[in-house]
C-alpha positions as semicolon CSV with decimal commas, in nm:
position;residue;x (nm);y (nm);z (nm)
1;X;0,000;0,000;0,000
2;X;0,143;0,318;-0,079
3;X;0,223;0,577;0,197
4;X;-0,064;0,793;0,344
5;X;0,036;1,144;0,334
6;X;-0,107;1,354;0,611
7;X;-0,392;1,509;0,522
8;X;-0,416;1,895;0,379
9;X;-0,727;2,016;0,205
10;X;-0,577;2,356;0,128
11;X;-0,865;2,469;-0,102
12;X;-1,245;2,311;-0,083
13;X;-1,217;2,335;-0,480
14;X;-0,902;2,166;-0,511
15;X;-1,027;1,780;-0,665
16;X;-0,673;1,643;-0,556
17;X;-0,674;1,575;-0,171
18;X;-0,728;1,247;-0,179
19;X;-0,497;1,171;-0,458
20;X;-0,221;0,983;-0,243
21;X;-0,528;0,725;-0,180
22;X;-0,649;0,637;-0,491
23;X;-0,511;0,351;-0,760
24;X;-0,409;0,578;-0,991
25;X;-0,346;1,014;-1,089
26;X;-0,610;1,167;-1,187
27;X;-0,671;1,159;-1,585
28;X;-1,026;1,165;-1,597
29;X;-1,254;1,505;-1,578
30;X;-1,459;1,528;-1,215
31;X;-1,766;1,680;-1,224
32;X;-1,765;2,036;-1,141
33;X;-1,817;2,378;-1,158
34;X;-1,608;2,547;-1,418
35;X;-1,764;2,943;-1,396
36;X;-1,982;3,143;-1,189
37;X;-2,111;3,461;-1,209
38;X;-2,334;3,634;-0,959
39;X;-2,576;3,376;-0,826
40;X;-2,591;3,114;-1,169
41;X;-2,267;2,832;-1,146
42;X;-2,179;2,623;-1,454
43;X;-2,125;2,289;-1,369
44;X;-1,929;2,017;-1,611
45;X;-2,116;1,660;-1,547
46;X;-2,069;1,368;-1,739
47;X;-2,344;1,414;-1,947
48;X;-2,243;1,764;-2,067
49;X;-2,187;2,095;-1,892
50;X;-2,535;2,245;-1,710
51;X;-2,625;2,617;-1,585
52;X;-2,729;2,590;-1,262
53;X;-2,884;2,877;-0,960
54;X;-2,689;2,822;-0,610
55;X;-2,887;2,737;-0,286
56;X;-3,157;2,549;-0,504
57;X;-3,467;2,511;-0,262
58;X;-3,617;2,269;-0,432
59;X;-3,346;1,917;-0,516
60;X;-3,441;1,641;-0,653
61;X;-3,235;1,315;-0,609
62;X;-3,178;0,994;-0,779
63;X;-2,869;0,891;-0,562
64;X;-2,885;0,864;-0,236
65;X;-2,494;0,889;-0,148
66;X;-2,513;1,197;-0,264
67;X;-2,832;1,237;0,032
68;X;-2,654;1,119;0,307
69;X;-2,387;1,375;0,226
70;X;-2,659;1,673;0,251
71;X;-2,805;1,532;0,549
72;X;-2,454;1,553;0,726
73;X;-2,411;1,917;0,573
74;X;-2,736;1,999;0,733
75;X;-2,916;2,036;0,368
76;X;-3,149;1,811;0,385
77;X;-3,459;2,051;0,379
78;X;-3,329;2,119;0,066
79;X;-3,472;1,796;-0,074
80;X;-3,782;1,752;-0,170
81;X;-3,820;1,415;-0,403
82;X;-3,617;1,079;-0,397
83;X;-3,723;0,771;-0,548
84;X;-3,862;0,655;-0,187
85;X;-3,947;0,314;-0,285
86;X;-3,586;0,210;-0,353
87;X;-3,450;0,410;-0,017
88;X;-3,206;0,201;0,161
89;X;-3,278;0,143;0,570
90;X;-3,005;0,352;0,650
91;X;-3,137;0,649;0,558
92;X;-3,539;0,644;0,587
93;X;-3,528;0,804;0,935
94;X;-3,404;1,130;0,795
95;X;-3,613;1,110;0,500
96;X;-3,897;1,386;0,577
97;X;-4,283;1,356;0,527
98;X;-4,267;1,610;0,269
99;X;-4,035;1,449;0,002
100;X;-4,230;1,323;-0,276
101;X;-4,185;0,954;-0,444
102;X;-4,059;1,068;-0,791
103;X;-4,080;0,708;-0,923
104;X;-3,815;0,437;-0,924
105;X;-3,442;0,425;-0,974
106;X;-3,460;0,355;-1,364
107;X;-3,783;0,468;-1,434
108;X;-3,865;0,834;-1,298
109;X;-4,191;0,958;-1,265
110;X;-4,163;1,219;-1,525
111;X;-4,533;1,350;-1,488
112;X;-4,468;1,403;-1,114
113;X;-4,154;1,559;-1,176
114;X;-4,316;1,848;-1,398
115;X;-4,631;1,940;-1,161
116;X;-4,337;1,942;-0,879
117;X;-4,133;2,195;-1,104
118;X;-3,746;2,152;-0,897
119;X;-3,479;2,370;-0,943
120;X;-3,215;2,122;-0,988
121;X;-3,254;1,749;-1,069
122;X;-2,948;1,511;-1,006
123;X;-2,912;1,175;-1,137
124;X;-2,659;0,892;-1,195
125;X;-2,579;0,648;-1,455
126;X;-2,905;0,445;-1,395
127;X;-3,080;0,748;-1,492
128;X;-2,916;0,835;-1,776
129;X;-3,141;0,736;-2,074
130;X;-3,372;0,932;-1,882
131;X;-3,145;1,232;-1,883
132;X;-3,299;1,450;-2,221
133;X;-3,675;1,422;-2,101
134;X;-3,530;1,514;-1,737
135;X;-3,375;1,797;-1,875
136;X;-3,671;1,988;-2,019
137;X;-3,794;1,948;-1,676
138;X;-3,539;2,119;-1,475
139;X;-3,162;2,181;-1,461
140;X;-3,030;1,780;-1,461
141;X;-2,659;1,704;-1,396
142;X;-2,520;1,344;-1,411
143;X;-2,330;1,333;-1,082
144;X;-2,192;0,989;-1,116
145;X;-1,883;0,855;-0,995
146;X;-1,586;0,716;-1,160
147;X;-1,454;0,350;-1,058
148;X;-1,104;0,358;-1,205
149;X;-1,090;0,717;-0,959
150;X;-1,280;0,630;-0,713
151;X;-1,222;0,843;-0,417
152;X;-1,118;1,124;-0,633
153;X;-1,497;1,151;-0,804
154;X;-1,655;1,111;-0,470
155;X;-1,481;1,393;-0,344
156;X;-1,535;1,598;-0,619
157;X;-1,892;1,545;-0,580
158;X;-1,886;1,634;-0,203
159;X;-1,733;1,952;-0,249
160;X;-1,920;2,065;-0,543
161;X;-2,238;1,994;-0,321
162;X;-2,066;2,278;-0,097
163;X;-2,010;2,527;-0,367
164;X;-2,361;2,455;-0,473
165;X;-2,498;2,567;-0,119
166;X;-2,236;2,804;0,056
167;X;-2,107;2,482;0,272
168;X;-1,738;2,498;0,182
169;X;-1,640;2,534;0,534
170;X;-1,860;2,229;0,685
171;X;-1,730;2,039;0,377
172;X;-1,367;2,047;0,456
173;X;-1,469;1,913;0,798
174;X;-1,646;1,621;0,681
175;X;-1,397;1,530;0,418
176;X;-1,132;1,533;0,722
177;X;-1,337;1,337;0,944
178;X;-1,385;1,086;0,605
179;X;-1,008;1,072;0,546
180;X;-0,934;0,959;0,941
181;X;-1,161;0,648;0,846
182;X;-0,991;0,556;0,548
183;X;-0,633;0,569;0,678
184;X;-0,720;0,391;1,003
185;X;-0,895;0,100;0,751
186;X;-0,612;0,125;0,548
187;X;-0,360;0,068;0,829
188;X;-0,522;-0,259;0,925
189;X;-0,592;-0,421;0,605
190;X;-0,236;-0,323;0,543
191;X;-0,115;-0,494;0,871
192;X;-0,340;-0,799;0,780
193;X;-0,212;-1,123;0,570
194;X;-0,579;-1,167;0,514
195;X;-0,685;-1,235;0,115
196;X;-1,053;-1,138;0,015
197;X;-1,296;-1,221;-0,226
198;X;-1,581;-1,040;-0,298
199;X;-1,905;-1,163;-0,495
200;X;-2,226;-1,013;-0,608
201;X;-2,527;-1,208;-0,546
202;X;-2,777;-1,228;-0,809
203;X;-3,087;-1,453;-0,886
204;X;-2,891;-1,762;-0,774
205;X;-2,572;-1,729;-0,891
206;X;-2,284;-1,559;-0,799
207;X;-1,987;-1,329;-0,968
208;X;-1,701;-1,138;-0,895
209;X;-1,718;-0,801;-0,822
210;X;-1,472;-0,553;-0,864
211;X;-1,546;-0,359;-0,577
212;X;-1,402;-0,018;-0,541
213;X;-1,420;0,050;-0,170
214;X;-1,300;-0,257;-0,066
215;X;-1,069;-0,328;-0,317
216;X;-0,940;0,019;-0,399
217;X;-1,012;0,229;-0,090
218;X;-0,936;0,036;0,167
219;X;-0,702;-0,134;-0,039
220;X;-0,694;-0,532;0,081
221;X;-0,523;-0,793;-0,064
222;X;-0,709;-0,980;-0,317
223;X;-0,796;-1,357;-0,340
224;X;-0,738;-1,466;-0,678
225;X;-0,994;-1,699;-0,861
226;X;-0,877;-2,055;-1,091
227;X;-0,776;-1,850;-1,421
228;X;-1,117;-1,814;-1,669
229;X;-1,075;-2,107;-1,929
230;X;-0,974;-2,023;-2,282
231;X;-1,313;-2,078;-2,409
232;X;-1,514;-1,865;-2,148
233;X;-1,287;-1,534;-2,164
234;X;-1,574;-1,258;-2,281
235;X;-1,851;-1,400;-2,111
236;X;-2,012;-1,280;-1,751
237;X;-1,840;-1,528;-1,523
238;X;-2,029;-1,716;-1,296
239;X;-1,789;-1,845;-0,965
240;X;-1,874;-2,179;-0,847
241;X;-1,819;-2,333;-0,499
242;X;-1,557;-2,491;-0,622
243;X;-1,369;-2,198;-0,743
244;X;-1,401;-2,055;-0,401
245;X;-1,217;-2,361;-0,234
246;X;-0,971;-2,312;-0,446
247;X;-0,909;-1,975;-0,408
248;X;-0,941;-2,021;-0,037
249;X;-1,018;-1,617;0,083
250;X;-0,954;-1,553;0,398
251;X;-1,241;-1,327;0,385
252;X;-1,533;-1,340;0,181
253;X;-1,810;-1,034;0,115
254;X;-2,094;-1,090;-0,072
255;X;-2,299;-0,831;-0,214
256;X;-2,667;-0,945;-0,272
257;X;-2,835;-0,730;-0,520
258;X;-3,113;-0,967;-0,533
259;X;-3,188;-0,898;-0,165
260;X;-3,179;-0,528;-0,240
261;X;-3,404;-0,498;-0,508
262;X;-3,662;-0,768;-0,330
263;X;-3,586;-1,088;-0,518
264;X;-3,448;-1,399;-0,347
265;X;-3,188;-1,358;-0,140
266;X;-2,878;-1,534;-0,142
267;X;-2,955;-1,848;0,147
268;X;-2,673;-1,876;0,406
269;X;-2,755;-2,254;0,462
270;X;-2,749;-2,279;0,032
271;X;-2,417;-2,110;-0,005
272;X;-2,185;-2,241;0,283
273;X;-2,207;-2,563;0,134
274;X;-1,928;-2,866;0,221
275;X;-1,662;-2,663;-0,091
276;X;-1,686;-2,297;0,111
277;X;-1,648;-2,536;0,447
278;X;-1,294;-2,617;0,345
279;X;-1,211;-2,193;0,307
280;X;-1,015;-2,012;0,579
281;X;-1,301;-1,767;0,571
282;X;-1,595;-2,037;0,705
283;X;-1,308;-2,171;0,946
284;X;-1,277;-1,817;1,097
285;X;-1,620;-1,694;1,116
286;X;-1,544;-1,419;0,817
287;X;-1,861;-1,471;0,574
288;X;-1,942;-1,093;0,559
289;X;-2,298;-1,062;0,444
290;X;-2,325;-0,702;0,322
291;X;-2,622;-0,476;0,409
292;X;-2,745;-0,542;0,057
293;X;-2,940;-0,176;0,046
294;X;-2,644;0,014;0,151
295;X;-2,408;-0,146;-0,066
296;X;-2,558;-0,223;-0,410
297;X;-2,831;0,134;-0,379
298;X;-2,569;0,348;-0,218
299;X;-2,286;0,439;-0,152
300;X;-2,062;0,728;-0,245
301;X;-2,134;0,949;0,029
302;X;-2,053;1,100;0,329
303;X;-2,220;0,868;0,531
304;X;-2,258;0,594;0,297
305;X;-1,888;0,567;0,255
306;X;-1,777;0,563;0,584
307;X;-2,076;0,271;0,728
308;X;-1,888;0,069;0,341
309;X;-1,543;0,108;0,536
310;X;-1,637;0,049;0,884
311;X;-1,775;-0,294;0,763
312;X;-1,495;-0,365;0,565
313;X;-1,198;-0,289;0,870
314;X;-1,477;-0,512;1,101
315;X;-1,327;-0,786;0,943
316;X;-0,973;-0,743;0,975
């Protein structure tokens, strides 16, 4: 793992802070705001480059990372539609009467979104076919985050959220308080000869899954599947218990995406079958069952970021 650096946010519009923690530099454009004059920003997204009023009143969401962080910059008045049905456990207590349902996380209520006439709507990649007929609606921005720069997007996101409504100040503090959880998970994993696997559940089978905070944010080491046969490079690997056994993780995370969209859930008694049995990770009680909601509907954000890590360093 390479060497933390101490942290120093020296500017809340700097994108770079947490560039001694990601995998690689920075090559890739973050969303953000790239002019302002008086009280209308300009911000570059990845669907394009959007005018935009600061201190919207009236926000619609379709991520709910991107919640969590206003609820911890005290902005969460500034809300007023989510797509509620899809809202992970986490964050339905702070969810207020008055948010609207605007429909479901690849299918938004379009008609409801143009009697409810927001100021800003913001979206991710499973909105963006959606993103043109959002647009004539209201200001949209596509605030999603890039995998291969991981911590850099998410920040970038964070602190345009406190350009967007005056919060630079309480941003720098919860960025700090963010990077103190990812060096201390860091450290441990770091410490740790532990090898992890992580899978995604989905209707009954299971696949790897390249996951970015684990993987690339709090950086453990990696158990490595059987190679993929000749014949199957190209297609959507499925990992058998087999493959598993041989791998032999010391710690195993599954994702269930099933589970948090309301299909069948991945069984416990189904899955640690006699082949997982023989893994260190049965052995030592370190079967990590994800909070499905959390992990496959957020993430990302303030909040949603650090309860990722904190479940992640549990293990180690």
């Amino acid at each position: 793992m390479k060497k933390i650096l101490p942290l120093v946010i020296a500017s809340i519009l700097s994108v770079t802070s947490f560039s001694a923690l990601s995998k690689t530099p920075i090559e890739y454009q973050p969303n953000q705001v790239i002019s302002q004059q008086n009280d209308k920003m300009v911000i570059k997204h990845l669907l394009g480059e959007t005018s935009v009023t600061k201190n919207p009143s009236k926000v619609v969401l379709f991520d709910f990372g991107l919640y969590d962080s206003l609820v911890q910059l005290g902005l969460a008045d500034k809300v007023v539609g989510l797509p509620l049905g899809n809202a992970p456990a986490y964050i339905k207590g702070s969810i207020a009467s008055n948010v609207a349902n605007v429909g479901g996380m690849k299918a938004p209520d379009l008609e409801k979104l143009a009697e409810m006439k927001p100021d800003l709507i913001i979206i991710t990649g499973r909105q963006g076919a959606s993103y043109e007929a959002l647009a004539k609606i209201a200001p949209t921005v596509n605030l999603g985050t890039n995998s291969a720069n991981y911590l850099d997007s998410v920040e970038a996101n964070i602190k345009l959220m406190g350009e967007l409504f005056d919060k630079q100040q309480a941003t720098q503090e919860q960025l700090t308080k963010l990077n103190t959880v990812i060096e201390q998970a860091q450290k441990k994993a770091a410490e740790s000869d532990k090898k992890v696997l992580v899978l995604l559940h989905n209707a009954g089978n299971l696949m790897p899954n390249n996951q970015s905070v684990i993987y690339d944010v709090v950086k453990v080491k990696k158990a490595e599947l059987p190679p993929v046969a000749e014949e199957d490079k190209g297609k959507r690997r499925v990992v058998t218990s087999e493959m598993i056994a041989k791998a032999n993780p010391d710690v195993i995370f599954i994702v269930d995406r099933s589970e948090a969209i309301g299909a069948d859930k991945l069984e416990k008694a189904t899955f640690e079958n006699d082949e997982i049995k023989t893994t260190s990770a049965y052995k030592n009680g370190d079967i990590v069952y994800l909070q499905a909601d959390l992990w496959y509907l957020s993430g990302g954000g303030l909040d949603s970021l650090t309860k990722q890590i904190e479940a992640v360093e549990s293990a180690f």
